[in-house]
C-alpha positions in Angstrom: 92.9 85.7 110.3 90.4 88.2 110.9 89.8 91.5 109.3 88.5 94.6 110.4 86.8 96.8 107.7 85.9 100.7 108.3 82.7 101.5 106.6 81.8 104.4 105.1 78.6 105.6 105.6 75.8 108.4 106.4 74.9 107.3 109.3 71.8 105.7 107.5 73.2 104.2 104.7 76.1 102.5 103.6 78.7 104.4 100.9 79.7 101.6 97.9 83.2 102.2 98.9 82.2 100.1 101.9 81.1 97.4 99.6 84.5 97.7 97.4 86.4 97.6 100.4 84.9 94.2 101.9 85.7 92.7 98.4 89.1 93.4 99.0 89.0 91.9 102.8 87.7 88.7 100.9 90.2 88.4 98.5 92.6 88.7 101.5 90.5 85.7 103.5 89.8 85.3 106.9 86.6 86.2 108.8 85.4 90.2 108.1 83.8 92.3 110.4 82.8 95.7 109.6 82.9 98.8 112.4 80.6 101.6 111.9 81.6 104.4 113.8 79.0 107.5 114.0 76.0 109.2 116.2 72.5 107.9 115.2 74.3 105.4 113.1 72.1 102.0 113.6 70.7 102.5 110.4 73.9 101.7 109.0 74.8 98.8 111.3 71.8 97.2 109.8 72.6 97.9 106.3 76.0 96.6 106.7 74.7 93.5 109.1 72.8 92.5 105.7 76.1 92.9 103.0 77.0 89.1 102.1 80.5 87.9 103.7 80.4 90.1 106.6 80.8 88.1 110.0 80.2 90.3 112.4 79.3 94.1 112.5 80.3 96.6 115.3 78.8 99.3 116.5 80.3 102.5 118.0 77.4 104.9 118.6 78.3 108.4 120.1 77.9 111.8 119.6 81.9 112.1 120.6 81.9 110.5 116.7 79.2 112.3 115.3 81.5 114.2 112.9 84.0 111.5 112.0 87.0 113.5 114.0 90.3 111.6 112.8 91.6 112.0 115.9 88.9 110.1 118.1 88.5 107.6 115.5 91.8 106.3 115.0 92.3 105.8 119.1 88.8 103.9 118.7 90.3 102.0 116.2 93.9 101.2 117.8 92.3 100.1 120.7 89.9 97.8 118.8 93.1 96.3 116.7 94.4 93.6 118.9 91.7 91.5 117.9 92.4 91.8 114.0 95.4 90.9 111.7 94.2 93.6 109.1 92.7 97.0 109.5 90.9 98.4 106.1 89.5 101.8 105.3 88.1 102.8 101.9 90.6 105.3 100.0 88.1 108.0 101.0 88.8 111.9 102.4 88.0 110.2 105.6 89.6 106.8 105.3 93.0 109.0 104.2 92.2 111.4 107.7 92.0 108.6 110.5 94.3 105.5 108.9 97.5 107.2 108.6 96.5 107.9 112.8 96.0 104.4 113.2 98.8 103.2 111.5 101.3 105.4 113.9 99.3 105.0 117.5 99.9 101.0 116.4 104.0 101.9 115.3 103.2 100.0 111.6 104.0 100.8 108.0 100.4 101.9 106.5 100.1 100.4 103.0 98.3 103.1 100.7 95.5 102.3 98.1 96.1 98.6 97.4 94.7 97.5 94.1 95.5 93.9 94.5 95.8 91.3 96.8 98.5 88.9 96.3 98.7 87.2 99.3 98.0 87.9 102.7 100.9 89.9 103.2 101.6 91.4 99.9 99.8 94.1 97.6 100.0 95.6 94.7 99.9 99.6 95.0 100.3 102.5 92.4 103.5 104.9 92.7 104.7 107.9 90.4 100.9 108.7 89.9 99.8 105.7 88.4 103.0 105.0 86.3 104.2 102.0 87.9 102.9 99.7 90.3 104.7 98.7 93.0 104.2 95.3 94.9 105.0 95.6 98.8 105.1 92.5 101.3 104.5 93.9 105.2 105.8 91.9 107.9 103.3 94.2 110.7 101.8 92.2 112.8 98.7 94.3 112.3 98.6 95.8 108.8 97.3 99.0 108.1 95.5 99.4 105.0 93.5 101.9 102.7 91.6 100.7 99.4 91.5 101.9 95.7 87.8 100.9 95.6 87.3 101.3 92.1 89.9 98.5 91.3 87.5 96.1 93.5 84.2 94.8 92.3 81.7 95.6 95.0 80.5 92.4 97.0 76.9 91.8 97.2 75.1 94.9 99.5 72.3 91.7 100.6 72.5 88.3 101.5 74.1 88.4 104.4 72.7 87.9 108.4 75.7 89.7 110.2 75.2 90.0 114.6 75.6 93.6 115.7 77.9 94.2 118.6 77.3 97.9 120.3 80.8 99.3 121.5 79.8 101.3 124.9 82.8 103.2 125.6 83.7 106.4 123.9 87.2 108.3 124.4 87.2 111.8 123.0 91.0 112.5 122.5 90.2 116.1 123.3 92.7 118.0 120.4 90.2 118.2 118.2 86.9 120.5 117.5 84.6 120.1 115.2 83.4 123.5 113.8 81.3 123.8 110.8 80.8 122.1 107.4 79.7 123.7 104.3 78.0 120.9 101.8 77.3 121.0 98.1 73.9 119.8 97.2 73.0 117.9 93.8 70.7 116.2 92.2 73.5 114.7 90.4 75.4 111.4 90.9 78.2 111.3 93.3 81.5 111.8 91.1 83.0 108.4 92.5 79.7 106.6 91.8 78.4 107.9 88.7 78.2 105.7 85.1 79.0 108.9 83.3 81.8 111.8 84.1 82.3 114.9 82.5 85.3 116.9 83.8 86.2 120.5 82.6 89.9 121.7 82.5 91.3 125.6 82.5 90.6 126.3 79.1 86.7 126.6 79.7 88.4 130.2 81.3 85.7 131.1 83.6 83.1 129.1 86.3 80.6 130.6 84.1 81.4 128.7 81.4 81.2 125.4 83.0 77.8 125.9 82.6 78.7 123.7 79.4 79.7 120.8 81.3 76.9 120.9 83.5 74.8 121.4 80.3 76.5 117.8 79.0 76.4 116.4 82.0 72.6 116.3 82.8 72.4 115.1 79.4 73.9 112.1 80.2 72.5 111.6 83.7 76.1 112.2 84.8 78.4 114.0 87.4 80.5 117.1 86.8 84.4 117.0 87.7 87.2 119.4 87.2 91.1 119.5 86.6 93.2 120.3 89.6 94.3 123.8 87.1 90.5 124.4 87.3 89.9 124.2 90.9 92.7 126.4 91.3 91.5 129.2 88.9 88.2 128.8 90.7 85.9 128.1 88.3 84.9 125.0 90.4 84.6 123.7 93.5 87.6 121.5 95.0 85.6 118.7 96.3 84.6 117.5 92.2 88.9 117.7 91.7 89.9 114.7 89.8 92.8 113.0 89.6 95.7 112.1 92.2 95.2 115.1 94.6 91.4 115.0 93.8 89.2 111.9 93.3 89.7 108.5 91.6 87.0 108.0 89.3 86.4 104.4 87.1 83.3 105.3 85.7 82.0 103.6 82.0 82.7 106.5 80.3 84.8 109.6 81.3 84.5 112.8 79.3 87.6 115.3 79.3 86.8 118.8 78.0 90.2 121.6 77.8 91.7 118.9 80.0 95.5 118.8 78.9 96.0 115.6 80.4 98.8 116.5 83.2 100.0 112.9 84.8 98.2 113.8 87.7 94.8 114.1 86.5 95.5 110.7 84.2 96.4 109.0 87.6 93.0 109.4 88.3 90.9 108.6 85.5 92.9 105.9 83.7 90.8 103.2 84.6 87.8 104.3 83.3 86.0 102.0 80.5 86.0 104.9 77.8 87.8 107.8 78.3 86.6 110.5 75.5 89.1 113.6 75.0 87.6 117.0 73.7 90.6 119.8 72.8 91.8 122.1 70.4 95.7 120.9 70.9 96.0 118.0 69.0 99.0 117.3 70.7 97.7 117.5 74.3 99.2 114.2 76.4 94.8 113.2 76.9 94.8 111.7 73.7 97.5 109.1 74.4 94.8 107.6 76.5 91.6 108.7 75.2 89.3 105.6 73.2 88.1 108.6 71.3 89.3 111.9 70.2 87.9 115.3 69.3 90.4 117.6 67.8 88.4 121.5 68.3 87.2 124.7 69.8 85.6 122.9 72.9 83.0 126.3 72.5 81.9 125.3 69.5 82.0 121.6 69.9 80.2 121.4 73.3 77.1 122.7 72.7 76.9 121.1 69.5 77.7 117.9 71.0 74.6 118.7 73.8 72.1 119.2 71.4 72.8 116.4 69.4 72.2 113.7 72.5 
């Protein structure tokens, strides 16, 4: 068996999702190679040449791959899949864009967000946002796979002496443009990486008012998150969303401020070490799963809280 992971990267560095995503390619077994697909990408071919377990690293340098386009990615990666039993991708925006392509230029089943390997052939996958968990065998030749990466330890980012192979040709599918991009800058943690979350629901009523999270937040040398009913009252930006539209977050503790606790947004934060729940309903579904409750007027409570760390 030999596996095929897609990295996640910057071109110059490597995302931890890649890392979480190799762990899962061991516990499946075989040999791993990693593809890193970009333009001026070599520094991440390096970086993934030294991650411990990976046995070879490819190398597909291009400017026709420069932003990522689903469209000529997944033809790189259908053409590259004869040679692999399983094809992996990290449970990212991206990894979601280009694997569900993959899956249908191959004519396979795509197996979503594993978090468990059971045997080569069967996983372990959430359904009804997190309520159950489902355990499906695939009998695909090639199998198609994204990864919940925070249900994976990360494997070691050093210790490893992969070859790099440079893939030469490039095919641009040509149904695609890439246009603009508009990025948020912080100095704060990414929201899937950081120790500490604090997420804000609707009843901070206005994107001024976050300004209390973001107040708690750099507190705690944490990142900022929202509730899908906050992103759509635009207080927030949609890119910090948490939960099962949004972003899975596992982080060691996960703050919830006028956060109801809709099964959606619990979907995506259930995993997290300590989940603290801040609300004025003291029947709001959050505190079936919070560790620790705070029954109040999040206005009062929040800054109070703030000053007191």
């Amino acid at each position: 068996m030999t596996i095929l992971v897609i990295a996640e990267h910057d071109n110059s560095t490597l995302n931890p999702a890649t890392l979480n995503t190799i762990a899962a390619a061991k516990a499946i077994g075989g040999d791993i190679d990693v593809l890193v697909v970009g333009e001026n990408a070599r520094g991440a071919a390096e970086a993934a040449a030294k991650v411990a377990n990976v046995n070879k690293v490819l190398l597909a340098d291009n400017a026709v791959y420069g932003h990522l386009l689903a469209e000529n990615v997944a033809k790189l990666v259908a053409d590259l899949a004869k040679n692999y039993t399983h094809i992996l991708a990290p449970a990212t925006t991206n990894g979601k864009n280009y694997s569900p392509r993959v899956a249908a230029l191959l004519d396979v089943d795509q197996i979503s967000e594993i978090i468990a390997v059971i045997a080569p052939d069967t996983f372990k996958r959430p359904i009804y946002a997190g309520n159950a968990i489902a355990t499906v065998q695939s009998s695909a030749a090639i199998k198609v796979i994204t990864v919940r990466t925070t249900n994976f330890d990360a494997v070691a980012a050093e210790g490893g002496n992969a070859s790099i192979e440079v893939i030469t040709e490039a095919a641009n599918a040509g149904v695609s443009q890439f246009v603009n991009e508009e990025l948020m800058t912080s100095d704060r943690p990414e929201l899937t990486e950081a120790r500490v979350v604090v997420s804000g629901g609707r009843a901070l009523q206005s994107a001024e008012n976050f300004k209390l999270i973001y107040d708690l937040a750099d507190k705690l040398g944490g990142a900022v998150g929202a509730s899908r009913a906050a992103v759509d009252a635009g207080y927030i930006s949609n890119d910090l969303q948490v939960g099962q539209t949004g972003k899975i977050v596992a982080p060691e503790l996960y703050i919830a401020v006028g956060i109801s606790g809709a099964i959606q947004h619990v979907a995506g934060v259930k995993d997290s070490k300590v989940i603290v729940a801040i609300n004025k309903d003291e029947e709001a579904p959050i505190f079936q799963i919070a560790d620790y409750g705070l029954v109040g007027d999040l206005f009062e409570l929040l800054p109070e809280l703030t000053k007191a760390i």
